[in-house]
N, CA, C and O atoms as a DFTB+ gen file, in Angstrom:
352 C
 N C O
     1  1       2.706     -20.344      24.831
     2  2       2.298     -19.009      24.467
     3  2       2.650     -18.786      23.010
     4  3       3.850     -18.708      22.745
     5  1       1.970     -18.699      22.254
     6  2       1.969     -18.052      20.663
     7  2       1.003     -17.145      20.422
     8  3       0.064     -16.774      21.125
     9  1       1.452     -16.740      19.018
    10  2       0.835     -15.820      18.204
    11  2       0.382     -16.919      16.976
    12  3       1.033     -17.885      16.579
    13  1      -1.127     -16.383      16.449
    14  2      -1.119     -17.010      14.923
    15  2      -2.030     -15.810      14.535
    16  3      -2.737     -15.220      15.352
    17  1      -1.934     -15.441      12.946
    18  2      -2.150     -14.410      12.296
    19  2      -2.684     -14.383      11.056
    20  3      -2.069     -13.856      10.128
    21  1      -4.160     -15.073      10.860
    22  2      -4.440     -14.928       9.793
    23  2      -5.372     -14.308       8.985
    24  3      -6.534     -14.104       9.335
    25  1      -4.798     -13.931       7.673
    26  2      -5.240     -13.012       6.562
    27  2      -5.838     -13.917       5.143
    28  3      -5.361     -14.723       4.344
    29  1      -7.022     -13.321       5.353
    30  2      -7.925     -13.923       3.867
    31  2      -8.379     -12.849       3.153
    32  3      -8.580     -11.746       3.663
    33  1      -8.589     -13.168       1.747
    34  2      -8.834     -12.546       0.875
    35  2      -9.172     -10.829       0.735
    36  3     -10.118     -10.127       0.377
    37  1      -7.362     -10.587       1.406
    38  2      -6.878      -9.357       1.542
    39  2      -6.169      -8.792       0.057
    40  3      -5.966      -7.578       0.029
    41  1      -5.869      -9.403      -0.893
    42  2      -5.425      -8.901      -1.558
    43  2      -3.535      -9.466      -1.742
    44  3      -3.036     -10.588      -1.820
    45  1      -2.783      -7.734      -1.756
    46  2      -1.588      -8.129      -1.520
    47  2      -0.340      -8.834      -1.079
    48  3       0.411      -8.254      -0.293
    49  1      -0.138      -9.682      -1.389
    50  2       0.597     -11.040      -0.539
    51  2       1.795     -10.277       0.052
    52  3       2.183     -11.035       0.940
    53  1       2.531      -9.284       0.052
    54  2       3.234      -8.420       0.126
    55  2       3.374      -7.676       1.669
    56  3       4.211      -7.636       2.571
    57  1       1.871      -7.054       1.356
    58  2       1.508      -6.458       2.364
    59  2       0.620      -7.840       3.274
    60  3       0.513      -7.570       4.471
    61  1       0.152      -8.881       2.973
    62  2       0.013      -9.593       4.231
    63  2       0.924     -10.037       5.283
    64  3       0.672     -10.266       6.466
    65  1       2.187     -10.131       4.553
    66  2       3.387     -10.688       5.056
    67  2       3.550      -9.737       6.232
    68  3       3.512     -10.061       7.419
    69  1       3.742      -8.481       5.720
    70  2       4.088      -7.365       6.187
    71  2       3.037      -7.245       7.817
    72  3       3.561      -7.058       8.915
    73  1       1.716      -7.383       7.628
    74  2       0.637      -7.196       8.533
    75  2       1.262      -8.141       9.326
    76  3       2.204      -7.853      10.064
    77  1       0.737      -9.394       9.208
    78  2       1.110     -10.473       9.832
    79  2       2.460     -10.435      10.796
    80  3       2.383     -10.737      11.986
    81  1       3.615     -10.064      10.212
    82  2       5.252      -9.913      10.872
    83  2       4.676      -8.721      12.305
    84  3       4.763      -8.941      13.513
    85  1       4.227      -7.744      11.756
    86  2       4.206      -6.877      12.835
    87  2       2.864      -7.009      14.000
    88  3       2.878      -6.611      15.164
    89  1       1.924      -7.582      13.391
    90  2       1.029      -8.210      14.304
    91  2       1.344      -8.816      15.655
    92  3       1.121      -8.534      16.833
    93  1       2.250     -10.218      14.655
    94  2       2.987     -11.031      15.610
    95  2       3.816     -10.101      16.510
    96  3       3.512      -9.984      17.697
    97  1       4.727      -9.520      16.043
    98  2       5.493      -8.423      16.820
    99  2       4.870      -7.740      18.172
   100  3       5.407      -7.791      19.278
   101  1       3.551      -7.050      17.844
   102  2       2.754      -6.267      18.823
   103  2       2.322      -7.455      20.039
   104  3       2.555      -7.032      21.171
   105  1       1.867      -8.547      20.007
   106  2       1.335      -9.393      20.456
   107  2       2.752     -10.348      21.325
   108  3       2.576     -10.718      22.486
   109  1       4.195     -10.674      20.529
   110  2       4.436     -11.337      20.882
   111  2       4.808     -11.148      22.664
   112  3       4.436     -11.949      23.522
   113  1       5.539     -10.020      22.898
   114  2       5.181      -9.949      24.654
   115  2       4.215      -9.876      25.812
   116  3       4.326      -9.675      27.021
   117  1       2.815     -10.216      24.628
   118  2       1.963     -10.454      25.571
   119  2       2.148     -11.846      26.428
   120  3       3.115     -12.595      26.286
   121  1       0.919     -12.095      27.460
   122  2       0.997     -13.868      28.048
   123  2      -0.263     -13.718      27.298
   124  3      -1.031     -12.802      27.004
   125  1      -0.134     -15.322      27.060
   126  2      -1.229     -16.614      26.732
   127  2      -1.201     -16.436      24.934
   128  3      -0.387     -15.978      24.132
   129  1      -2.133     -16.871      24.868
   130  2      -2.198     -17.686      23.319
   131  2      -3.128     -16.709      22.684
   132  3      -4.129     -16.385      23.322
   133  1      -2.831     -15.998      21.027
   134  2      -2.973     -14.973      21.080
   135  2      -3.699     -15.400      19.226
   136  3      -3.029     -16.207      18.581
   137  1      -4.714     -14.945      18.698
   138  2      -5.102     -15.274      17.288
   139  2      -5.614     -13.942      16.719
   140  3      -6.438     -13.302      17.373
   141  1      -5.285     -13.610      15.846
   142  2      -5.624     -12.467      14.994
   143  2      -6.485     -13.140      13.775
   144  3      -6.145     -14.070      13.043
   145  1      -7.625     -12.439      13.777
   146  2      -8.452     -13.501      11.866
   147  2      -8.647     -11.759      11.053
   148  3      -9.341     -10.885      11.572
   149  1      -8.056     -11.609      10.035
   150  2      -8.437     -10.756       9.153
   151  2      -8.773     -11.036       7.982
   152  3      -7.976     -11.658       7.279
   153  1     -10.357     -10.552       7.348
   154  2     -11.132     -11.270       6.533
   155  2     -11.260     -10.003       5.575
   156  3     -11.921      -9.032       5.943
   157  1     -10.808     -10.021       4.708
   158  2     -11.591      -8.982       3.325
   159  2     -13.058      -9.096       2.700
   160  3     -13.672     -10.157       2.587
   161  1     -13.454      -8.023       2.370
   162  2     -14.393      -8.409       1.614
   163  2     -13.997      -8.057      -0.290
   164  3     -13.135      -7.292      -0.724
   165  1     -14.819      -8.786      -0.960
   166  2     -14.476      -8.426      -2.621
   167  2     -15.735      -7.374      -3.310
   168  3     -15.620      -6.874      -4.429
   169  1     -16.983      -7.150      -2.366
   170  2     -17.686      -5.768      -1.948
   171  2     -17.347      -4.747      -1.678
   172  3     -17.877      -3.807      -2.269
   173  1     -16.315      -4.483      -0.665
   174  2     -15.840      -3.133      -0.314
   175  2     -14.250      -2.966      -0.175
   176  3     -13.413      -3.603      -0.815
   177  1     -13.971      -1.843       0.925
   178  2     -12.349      -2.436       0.806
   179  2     -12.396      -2.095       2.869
   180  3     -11.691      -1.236       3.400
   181  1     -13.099      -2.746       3.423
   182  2     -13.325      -3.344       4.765
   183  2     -12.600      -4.539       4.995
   184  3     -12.533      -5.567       4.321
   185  1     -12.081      -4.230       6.042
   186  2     -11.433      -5.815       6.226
   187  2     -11.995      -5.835       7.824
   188  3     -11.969      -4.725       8.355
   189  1     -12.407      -6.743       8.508
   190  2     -13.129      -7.390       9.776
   191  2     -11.829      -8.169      10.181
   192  3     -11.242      -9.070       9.583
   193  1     -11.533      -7.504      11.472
   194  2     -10.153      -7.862      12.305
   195  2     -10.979      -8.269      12.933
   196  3     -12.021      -7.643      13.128
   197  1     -10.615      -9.984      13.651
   198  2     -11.199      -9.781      15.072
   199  2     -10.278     -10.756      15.777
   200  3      -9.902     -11.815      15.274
   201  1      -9.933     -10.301      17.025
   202  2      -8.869     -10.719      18.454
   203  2      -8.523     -11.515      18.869
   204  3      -7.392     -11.030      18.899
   205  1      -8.345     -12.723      19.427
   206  2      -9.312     -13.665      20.280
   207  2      -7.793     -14.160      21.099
   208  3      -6.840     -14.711      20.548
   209  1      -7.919     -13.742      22.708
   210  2      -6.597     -14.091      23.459
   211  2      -7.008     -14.931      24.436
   212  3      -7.731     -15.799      23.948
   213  1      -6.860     -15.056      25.639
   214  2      -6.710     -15.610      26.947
   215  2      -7.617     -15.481      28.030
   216  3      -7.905     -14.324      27.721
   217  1      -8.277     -15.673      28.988
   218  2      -8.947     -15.502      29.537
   219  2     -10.780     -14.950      28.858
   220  3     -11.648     -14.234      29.356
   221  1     -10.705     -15.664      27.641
   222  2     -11.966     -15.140      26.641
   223  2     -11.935     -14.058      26.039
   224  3     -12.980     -13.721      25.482
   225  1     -10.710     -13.129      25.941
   226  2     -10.611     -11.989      25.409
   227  2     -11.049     -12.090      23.851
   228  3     -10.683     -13.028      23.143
   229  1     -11.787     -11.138      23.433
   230  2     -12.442     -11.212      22.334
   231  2     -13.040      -9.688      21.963
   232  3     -13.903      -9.039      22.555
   233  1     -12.037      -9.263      20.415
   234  2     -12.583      -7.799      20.615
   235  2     -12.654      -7.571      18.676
   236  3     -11.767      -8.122      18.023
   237  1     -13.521      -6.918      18.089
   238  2     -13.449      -6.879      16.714
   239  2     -13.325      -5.094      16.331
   240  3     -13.577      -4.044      16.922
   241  1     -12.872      -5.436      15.205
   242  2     -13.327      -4.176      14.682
   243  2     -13.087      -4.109      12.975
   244  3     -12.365      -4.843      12.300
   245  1     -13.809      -3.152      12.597
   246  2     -13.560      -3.061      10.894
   247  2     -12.579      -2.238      10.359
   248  3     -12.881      -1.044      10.378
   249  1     -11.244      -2.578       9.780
   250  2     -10.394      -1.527       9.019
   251  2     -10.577      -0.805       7.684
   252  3     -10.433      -1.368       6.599
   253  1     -10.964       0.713       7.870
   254  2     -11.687       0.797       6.535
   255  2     -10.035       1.547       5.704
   256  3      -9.138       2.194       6.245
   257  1     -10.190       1.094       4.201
   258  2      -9.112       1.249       3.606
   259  2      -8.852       2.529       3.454
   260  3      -7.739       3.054       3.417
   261  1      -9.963       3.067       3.358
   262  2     -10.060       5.247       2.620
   263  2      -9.829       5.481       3.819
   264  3      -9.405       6.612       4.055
   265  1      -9.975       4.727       4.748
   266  2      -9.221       5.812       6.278
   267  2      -7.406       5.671       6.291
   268  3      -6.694       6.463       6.908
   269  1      -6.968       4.700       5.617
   270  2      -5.825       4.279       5.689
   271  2      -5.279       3.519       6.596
   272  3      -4.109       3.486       6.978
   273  1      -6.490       2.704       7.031
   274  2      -6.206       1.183       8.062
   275  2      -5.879       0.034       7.656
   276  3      -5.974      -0.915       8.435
   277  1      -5.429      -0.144       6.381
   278  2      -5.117      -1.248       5.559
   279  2      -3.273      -1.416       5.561
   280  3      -2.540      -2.330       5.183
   281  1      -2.971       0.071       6.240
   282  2      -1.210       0.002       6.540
   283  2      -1.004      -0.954       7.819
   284  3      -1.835      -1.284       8.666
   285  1       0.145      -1.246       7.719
   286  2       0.604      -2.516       8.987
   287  2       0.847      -1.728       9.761
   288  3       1.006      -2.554      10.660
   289  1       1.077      -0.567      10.369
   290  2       1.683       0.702      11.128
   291  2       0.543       0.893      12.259
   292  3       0.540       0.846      13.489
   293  1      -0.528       1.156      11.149
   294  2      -2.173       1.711      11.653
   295  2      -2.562       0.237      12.339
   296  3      -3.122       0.136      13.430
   297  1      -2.247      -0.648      11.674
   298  2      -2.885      -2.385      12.209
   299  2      -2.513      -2.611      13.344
   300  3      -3.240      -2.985      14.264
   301  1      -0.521      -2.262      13.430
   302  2      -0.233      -2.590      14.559
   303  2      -0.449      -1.437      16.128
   304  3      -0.095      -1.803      17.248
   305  1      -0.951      -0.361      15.899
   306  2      -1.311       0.898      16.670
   307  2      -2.512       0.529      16.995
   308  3      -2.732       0.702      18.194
   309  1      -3.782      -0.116      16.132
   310  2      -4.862      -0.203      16.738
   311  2      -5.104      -1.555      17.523
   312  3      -5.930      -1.592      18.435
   313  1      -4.180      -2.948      17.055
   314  2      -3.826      -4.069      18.154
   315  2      -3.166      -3.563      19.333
   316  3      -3.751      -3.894      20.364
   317  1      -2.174      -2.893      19.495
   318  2      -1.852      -2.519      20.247
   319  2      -2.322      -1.842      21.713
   320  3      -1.965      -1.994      22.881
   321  1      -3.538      -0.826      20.864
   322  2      -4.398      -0.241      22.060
   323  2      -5.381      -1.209      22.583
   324  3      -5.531      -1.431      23.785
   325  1      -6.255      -1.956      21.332
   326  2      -7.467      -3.070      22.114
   327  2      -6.846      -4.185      22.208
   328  3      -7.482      -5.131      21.743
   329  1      -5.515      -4.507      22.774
   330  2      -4.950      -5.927      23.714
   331  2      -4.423      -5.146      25.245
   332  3      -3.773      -4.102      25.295
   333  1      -4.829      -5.846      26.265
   334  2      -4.066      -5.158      27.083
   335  2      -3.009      -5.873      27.262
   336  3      -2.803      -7.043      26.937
   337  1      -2.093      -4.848      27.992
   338  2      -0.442      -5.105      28.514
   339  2       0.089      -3.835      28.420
   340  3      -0.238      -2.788      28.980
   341  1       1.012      -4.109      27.576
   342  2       2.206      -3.187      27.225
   343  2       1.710      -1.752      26.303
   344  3       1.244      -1.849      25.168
   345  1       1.892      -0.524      26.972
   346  2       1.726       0.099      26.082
   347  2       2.028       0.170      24.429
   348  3       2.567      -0.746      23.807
   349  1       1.550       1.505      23.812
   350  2       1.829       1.166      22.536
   351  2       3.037       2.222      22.466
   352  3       3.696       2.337      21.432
């Protein structure tokens, strides 16, 4: 059972660290094998999260930055709700 968590051409190395730590965090008491892909674009300030766990679980969505989904707080609140298990 793991977590892997990766971030591309997001920008801040700072704040990936940051995403990534608490990602893993939200995820790690889940079961089965667990992948986060977060992709930036250098067009907008969208970043395309998408899921991919256990039993084919597979769920995406877009973090838009002017909403203030680019915080690790908001990242880990909205993994939180579209994985099931453990509340948030």
């Amino acid at each position: 059972m793991g977590v892997t968590v990766e971030m591309h051409n997001t920008g801040d190395a700072e704040l990936q660290r940051d995403v990534v730590a608490i990602v893993e965090h939200v995820l790690s008491d889940r079961p089965g094998d667990w992948r986060v892909l977060i992709v930036g674009s250098q067009a907008n300030d969208r970043w395309e999260m998408k899921i991919f766990g256990p039993k084919a679980f597979e769920r995406s969505y877009t973090l838009e930055g002017a909403a203030g989904e680019h915080d690790p707080q908001r990242i880990a609140t909205l993994v939180a709700r579209m994985v099931p298990g453990k509340k948030p």
